[in-house]
N, CA, C and O atoms as a GROMACS GRO file, in nm:
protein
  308
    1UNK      N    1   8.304  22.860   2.569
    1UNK     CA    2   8.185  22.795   2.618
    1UNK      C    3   8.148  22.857   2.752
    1UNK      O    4   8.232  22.868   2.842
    2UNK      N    5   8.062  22.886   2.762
    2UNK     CA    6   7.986  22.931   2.875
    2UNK      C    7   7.863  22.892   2.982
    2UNK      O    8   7.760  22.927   2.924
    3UNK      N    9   7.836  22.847   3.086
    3UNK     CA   10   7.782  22.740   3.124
    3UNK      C   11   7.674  22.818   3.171
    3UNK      O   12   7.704  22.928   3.218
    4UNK      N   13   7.554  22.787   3.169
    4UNK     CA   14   7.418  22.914   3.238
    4UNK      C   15   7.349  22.805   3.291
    4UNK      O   16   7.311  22.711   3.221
    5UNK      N   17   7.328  22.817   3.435
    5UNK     CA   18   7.267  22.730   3.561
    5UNK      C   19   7.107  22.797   3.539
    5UNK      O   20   7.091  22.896   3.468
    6UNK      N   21   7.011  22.740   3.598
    6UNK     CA   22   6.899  22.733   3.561
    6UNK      C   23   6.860  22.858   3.656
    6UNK      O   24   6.920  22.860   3.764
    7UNK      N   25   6.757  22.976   3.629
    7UNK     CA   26   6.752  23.076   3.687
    7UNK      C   27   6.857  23.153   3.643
    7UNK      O   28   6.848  23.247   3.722
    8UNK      N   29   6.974  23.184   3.553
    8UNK     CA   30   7.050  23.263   3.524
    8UNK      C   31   6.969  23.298   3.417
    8UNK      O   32   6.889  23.226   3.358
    9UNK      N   33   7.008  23.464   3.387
    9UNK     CA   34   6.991  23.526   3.318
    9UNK      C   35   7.099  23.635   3.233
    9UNK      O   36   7.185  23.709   3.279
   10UNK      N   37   7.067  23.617   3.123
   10UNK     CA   38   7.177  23.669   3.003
   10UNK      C   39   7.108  23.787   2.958
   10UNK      O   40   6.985  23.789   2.952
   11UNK      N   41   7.185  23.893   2.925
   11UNK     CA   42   7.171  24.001   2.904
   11UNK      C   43   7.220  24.124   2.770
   11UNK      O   44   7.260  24.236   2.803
   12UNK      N   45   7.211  24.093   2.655
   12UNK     CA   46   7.250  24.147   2.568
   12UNK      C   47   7.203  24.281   2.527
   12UNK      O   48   7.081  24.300   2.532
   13UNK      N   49   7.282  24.378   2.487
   13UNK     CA   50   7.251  24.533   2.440
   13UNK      C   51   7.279  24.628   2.397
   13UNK      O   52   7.365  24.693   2.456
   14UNK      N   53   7.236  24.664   2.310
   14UNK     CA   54   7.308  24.801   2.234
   14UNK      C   55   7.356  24.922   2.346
   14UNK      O   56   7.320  24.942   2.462
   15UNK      N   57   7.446  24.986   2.264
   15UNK     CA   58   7.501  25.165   2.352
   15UNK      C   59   7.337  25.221   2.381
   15UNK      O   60   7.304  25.279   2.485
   16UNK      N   61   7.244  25.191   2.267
   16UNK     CA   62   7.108  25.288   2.271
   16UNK      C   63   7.047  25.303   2.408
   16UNK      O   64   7.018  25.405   2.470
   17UNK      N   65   7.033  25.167   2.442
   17UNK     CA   66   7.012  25.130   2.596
   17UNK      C   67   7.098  25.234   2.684
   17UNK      O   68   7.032  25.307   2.758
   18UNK      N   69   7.203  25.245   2.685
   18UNK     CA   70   7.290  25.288   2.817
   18UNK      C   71   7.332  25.395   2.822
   18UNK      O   72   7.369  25.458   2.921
   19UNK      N   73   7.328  25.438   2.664
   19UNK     CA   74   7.348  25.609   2.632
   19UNK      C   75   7.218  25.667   2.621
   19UNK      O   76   7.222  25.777   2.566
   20UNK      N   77   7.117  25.635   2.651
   20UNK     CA   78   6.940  25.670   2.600
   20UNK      C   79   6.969  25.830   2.731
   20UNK      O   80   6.996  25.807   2.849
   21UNK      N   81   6.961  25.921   2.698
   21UNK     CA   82   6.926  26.052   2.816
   21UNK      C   83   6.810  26.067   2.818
   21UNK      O   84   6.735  26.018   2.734
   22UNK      N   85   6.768  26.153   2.933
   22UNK     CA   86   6.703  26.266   2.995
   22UNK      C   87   6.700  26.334   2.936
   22UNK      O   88   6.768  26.362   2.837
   23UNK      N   89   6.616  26.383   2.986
   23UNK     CA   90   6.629  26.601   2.951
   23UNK      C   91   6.746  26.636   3.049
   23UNK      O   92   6.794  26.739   3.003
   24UNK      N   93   6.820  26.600   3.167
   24UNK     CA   94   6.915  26.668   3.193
   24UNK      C   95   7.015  26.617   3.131
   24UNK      O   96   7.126  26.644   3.177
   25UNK      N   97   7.008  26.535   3.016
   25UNK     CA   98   7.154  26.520   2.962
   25UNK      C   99   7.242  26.425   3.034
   25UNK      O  100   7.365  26.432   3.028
   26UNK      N  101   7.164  26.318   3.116
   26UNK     CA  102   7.180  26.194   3.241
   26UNK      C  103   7.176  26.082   3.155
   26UNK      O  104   7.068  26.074   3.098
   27UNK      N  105   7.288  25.957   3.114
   27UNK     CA  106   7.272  25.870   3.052
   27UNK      C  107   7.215  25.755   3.156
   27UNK      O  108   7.265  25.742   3.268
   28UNK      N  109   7.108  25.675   3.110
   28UNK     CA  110   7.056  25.570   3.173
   28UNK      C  111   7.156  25.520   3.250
   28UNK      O  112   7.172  25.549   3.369
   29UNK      N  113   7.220  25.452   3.191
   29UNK     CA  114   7.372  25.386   3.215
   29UNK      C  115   7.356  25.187   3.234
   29UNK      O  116   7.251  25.123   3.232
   30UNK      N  117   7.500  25.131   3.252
   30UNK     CA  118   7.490  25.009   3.266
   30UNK      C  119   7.430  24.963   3.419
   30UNK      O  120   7.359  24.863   3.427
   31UNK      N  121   7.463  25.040   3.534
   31UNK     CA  122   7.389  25.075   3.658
   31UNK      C  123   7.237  25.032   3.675
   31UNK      O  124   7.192  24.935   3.736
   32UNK      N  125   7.161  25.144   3.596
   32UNK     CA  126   7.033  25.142   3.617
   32UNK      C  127   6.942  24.989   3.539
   32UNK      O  128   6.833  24.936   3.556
   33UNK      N  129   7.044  24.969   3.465
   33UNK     CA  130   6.973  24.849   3.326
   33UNK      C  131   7.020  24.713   3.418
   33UNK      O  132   6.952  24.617   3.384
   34UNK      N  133   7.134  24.673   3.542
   34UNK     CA  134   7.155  24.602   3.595
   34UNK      C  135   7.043  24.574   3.722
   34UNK      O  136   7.008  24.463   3.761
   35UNK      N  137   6.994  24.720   3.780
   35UNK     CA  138   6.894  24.721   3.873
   35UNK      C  139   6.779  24.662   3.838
   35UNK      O  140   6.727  24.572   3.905
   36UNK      N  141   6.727  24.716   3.715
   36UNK     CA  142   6.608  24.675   3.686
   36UNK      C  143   6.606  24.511   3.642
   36UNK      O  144   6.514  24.429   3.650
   37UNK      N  145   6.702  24.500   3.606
   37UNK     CA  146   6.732  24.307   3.546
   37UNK      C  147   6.723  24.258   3.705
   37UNK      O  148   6.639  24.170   3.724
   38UNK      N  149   6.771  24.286   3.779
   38UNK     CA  150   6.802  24.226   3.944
   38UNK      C  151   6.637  24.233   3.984
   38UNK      O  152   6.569  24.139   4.025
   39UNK      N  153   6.599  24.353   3.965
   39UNK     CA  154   6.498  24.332   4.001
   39UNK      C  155   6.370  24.279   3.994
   39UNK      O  156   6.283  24.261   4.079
   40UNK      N  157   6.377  24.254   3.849
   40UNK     CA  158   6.254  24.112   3.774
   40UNK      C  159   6.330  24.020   3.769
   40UNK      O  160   6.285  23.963   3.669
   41UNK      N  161   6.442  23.939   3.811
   41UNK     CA  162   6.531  23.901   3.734
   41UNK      C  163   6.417  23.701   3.797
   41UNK      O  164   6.472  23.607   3.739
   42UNK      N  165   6.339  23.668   3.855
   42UNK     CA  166   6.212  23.555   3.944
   42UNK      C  167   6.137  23.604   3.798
   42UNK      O  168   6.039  23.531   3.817
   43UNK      N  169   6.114  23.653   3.700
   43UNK     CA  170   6.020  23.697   3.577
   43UNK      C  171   6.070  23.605   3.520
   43UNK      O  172   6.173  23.553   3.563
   44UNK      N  173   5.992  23.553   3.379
   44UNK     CA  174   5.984  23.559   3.253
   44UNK      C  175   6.034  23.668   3.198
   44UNK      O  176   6.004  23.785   3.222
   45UNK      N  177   6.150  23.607   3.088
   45UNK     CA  178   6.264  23.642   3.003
   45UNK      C  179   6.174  23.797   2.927
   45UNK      O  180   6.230  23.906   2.926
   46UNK      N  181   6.066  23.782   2.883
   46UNK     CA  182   5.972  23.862   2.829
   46UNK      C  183   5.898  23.991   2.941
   46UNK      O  184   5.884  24.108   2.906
   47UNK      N  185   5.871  23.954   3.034
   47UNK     CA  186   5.873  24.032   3.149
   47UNK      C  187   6.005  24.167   3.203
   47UNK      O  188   6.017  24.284   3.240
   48UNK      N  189   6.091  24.018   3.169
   48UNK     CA  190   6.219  24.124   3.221
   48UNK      C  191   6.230  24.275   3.134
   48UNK      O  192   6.240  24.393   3.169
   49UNK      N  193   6.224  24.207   3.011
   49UNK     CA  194   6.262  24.296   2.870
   49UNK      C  195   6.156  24.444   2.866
   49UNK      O  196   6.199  24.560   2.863
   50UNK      N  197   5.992  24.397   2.866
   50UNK     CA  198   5.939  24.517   2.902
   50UNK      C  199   5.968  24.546   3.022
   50UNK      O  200   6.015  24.658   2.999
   51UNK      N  201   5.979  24.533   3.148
   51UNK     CA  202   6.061  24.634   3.203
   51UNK      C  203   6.161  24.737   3.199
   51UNK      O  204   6.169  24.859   3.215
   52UNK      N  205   6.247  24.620   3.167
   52UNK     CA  206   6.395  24.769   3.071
   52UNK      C  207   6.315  24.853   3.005
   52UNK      O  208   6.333  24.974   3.006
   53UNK      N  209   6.258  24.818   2.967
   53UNK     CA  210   6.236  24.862   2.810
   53UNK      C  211   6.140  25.018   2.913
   53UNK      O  212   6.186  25.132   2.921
   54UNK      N  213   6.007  24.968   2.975
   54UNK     CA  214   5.930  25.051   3.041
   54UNK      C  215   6.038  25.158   3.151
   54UNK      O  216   6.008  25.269   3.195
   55UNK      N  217   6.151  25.089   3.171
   55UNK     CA  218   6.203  25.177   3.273
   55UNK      C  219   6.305  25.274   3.165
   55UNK      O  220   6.334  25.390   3.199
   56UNK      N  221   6.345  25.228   3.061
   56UNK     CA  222   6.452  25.344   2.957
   56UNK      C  223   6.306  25.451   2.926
   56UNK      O  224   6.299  25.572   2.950
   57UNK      N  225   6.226  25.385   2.880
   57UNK     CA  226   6.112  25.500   2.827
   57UNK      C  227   6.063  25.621   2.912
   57UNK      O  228   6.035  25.729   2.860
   58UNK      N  229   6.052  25.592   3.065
   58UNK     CA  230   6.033  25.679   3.171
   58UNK      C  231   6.170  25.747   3.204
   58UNK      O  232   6.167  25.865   3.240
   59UNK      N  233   6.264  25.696   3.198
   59UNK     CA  234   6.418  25.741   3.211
   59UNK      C  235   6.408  25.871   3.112
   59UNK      O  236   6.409  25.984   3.161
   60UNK      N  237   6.401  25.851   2.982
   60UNK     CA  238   6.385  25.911   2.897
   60UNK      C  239   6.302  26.031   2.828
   60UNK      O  240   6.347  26.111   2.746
   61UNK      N  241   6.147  26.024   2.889
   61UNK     CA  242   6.043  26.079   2.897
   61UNK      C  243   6.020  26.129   2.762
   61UNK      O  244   5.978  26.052   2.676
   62UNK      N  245   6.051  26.286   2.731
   62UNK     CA  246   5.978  26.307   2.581
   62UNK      C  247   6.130  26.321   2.478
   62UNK      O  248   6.136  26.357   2.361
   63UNK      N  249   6.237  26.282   2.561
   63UNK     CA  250   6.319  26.275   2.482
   63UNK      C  251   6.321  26.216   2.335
   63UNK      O  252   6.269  26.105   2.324
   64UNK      N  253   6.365  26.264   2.239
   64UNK     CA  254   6.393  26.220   2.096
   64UNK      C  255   6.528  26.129   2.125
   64UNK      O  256   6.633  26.166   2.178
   65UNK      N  257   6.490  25.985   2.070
   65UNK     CA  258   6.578  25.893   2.055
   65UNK      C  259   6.652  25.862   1.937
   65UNK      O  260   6.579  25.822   1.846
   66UNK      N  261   6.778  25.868   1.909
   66UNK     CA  262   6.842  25.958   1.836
   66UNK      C  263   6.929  25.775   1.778
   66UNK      O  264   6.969  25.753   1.664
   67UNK      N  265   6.935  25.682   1.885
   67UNK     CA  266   7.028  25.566   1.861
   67UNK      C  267   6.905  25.474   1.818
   67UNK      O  268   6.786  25.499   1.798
   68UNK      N  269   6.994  25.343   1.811
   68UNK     CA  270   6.877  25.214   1.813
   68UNK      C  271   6.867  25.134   1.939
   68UNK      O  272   6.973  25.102   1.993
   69UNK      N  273   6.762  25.102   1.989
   69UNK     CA  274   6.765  25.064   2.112
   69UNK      C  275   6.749  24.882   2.111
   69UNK      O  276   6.658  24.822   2.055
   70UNK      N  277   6.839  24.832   2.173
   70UNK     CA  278   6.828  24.674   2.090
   70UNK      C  279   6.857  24.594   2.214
   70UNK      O  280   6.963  24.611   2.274
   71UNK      N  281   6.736  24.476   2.271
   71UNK     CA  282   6.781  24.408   2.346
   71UNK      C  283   6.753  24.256   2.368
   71UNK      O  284   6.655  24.201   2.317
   72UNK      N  285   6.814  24.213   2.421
   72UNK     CA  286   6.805  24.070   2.421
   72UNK      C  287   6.801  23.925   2.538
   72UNK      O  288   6.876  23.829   2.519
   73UNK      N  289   6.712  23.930   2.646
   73UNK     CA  290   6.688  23.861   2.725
   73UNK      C  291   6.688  23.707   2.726
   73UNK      O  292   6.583  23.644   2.717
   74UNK      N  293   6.781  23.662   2.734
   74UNK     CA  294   6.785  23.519   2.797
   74UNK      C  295   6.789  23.425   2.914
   74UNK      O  296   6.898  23.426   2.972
   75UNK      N  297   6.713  23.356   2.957
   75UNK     CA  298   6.698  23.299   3.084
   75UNK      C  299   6.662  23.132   3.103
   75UNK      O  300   6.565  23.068   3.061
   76UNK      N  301   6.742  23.102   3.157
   76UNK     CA  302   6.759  22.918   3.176
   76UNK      C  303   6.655  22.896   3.256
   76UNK      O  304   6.654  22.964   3.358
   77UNK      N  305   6.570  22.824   3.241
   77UNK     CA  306   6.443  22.766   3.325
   77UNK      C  307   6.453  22.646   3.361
   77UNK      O  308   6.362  22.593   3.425
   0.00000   0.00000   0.00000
């Protein structure tokens, strides 16, 4: 059992997310996907998600995405 206080936010996600590269062959990582959650983290659960989501895609640029990218935002209001 796990207890989530109001304003917490839960964070679920595939490798696709954290292994997603660059062109230099730079994995996003769990790092950058923690920044960007910290940093909408006052958003809507839906907010947060296109962010990740907008910040792997620019991370990524014309890279061919090769995994499945799968995520899952939860947040106690």
């Amino acid at each position: 059992k796990i207890e989530i206080a109001e304003g917490d936010v839960v964070v679920l996600f595939t490798d696709g997310i954290t292994e997603a590269e660059n062109p230099a062959k730079e994995q996003y990582g769990v790092e950058r996907l923690c920044e960007v959650v910290r940093t909408h983290r006052a958003e809507a659960a839906q907010e947060i998600k296109n962010a990740v989501l907008a910040s792997v895609t620019a991370f990524i640029g014309e890279q061919q995405i090769f995994d499945d990218i799968t995520l899952v935002i939860a947040k106690r209001v």
